[in-house]
matplotlib code that plots the C-alpha trace (Angstrom):
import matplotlib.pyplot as plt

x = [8.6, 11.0, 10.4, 14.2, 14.2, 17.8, 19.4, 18.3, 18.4, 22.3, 23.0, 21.3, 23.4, 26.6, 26.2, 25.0, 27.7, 25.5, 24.5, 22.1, 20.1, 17.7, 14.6, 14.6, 18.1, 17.6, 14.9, 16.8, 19.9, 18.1, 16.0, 18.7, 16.5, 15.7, 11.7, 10.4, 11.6, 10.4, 6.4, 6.7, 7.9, 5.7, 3.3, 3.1, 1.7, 5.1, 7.3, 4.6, 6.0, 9.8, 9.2, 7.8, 11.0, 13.7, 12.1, 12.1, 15.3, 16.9, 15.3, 16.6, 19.8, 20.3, 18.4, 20.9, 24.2, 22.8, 23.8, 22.0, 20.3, 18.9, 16.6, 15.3, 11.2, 10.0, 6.9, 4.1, 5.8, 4.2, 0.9, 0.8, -1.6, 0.0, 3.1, 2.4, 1.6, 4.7, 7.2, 5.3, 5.8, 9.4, 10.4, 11.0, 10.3, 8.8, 10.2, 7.4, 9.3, 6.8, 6.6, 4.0, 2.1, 3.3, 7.2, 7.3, 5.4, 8.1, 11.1, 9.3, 9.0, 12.7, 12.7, 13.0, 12.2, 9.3, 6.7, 3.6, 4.4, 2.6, 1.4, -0.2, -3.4, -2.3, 0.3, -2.3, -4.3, -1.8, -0.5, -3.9, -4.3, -1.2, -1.5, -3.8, -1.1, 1.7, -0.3, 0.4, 4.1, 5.5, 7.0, 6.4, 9.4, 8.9, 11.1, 10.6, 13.9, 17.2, 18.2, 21.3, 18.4, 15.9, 18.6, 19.4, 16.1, 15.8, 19.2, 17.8, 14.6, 16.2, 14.5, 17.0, 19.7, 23.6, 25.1, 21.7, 21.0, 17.9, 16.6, 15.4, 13.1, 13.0, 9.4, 9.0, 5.9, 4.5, 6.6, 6.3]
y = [8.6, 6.2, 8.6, 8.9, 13.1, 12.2, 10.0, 12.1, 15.4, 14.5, 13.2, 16.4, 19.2, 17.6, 17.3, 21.4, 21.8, 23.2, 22.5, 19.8, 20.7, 17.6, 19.2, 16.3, 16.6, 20.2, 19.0, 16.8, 18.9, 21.7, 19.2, 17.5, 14.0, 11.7, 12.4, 9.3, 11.0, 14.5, 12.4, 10.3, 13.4, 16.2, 14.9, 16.1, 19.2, 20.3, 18.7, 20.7, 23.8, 22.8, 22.2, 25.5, 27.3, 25.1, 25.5, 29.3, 29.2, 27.3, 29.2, 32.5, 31.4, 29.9, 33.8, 35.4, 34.2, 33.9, 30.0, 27.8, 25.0, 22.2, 21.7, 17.8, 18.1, 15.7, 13.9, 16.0, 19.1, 20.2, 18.8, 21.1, 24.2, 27.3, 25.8, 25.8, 29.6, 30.4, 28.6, 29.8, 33.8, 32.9, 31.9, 28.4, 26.1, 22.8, 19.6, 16.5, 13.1, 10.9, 7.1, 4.6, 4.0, -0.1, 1.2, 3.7, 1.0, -1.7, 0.9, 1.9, -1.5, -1.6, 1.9, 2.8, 6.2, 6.9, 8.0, 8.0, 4.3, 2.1, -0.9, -0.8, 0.6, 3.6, 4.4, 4.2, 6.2, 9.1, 8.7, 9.6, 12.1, 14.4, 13.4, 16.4, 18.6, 17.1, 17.7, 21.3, 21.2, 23.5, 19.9, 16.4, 13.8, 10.1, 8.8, 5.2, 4.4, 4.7, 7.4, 8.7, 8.6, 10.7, 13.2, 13.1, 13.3, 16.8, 18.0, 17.3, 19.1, 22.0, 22.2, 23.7, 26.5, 25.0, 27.6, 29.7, 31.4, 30.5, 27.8, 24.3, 21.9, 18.4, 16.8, 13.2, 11.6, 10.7, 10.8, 12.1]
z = [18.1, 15.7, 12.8, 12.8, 13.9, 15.7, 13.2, 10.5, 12.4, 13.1, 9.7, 8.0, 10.2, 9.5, 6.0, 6.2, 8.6, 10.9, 14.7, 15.5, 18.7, 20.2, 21.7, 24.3, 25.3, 26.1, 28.3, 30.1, 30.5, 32.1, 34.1, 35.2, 34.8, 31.9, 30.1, 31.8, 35.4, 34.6, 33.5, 36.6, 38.9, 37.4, 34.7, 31.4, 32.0, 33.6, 30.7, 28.1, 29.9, 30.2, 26.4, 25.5, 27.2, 25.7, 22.3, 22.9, 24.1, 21.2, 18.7, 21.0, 21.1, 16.5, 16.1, 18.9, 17.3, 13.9, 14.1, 11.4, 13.2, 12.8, 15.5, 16.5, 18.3, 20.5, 18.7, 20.9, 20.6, 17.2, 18.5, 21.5, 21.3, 19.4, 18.8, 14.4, 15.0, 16.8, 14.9, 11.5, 13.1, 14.2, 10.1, 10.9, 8.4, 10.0, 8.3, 9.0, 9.0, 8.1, 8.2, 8.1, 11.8, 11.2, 10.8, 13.6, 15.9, 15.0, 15.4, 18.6, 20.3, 20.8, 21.9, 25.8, 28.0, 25.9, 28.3, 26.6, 24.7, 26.2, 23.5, 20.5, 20.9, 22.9, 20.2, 17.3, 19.4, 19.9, 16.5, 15.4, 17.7, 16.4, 12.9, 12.0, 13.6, 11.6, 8.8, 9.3, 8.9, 5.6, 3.9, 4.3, 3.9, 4.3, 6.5, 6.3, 4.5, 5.2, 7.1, 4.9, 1.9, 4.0, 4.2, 0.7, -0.3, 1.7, 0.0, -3.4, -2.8, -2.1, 1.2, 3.5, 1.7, 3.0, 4.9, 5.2, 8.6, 10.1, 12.1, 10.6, 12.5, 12.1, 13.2, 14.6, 15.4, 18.4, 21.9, 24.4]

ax = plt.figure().add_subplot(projection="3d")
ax.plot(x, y, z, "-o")
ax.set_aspect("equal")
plt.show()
């Protein structure tokens, strides 16, 4: 949450001219309701689940038509059980965008529909909680600049191959 995973997710497939897939917006398309709807209707142990399809299903679909993708997840996604494994088997290399817990609180209190923000405390909290999963993903980039930099800063590393095949995730921090 407010590591910049849709700015920079957007910014990164059009300069790859590839196709930019939000996690989230998946979520909500097939659900037919906004994150905060799908918490307050079904908890979070039915939007883990609605997760887990749509990120099989978007990584089914980039491997189907052999679509390069860059692929947004929501900040909990990486930090749910098994999910490292599977997209370490699937070939996906997992992009970390990483900012200091002060920037993504500030970006975060002018945020709205995130679920599991609360206040301060509760976002330390989580952010602590999933940090040893993030820690997990193949490359870390800060992310605590401007965006347009993040992106080159990715480019220059040579992270992602322009006009390769495979899928490319792009990792926030915490959210819901």
């Amino acid at each position: 949450m407010g590591s910049g995973k849709t700015t920079v997710g957007t910014l990164l497939a059009r300069q790859l001219a590839w196709r930019f897939v939000d996690l989230d917006d998946r979520i909500e398309e097939t659900a037919g309701l906004t994150i905060p709807q799908i918490f307050e209707r079904f908890g979070e142990t039915a939007f883990r689940k609605m997760e887990a399809d749509q990120l099989r299903a978007a990584l089914g679909r980039a491997a189907e038509f052999k679509e390069a993708t860059v692929l947004a997840l929501g900040g909990g996604t990486y930090a749910q059980p098994g999910c490292p494994e599977f997209l370490r088997t699937s070939g996906v290399p997992v992009l970390w965008l990483d900012s200091p817990v002060e920037i993504l609180l500030a970006r975060c209190m002018t945020m709205t529909g995130r679920p599991l923000f609360r206040d301060e405390s509760s976002f330390r909290a989580l952010h602590a909680q999933r940090l040893p999963s993030y820690q997990l993903a193949d490359v870390r980039v800060d992310s605590s600049g401007d965006p347009a930099q993040v992106v080159s800063e990715i480019l220059k590393r040579g992270i992602v191959a322009g006009g390769g095949k495979e899928a490319h995730l792009v990792v926030e921090k915490p959210d819901s």
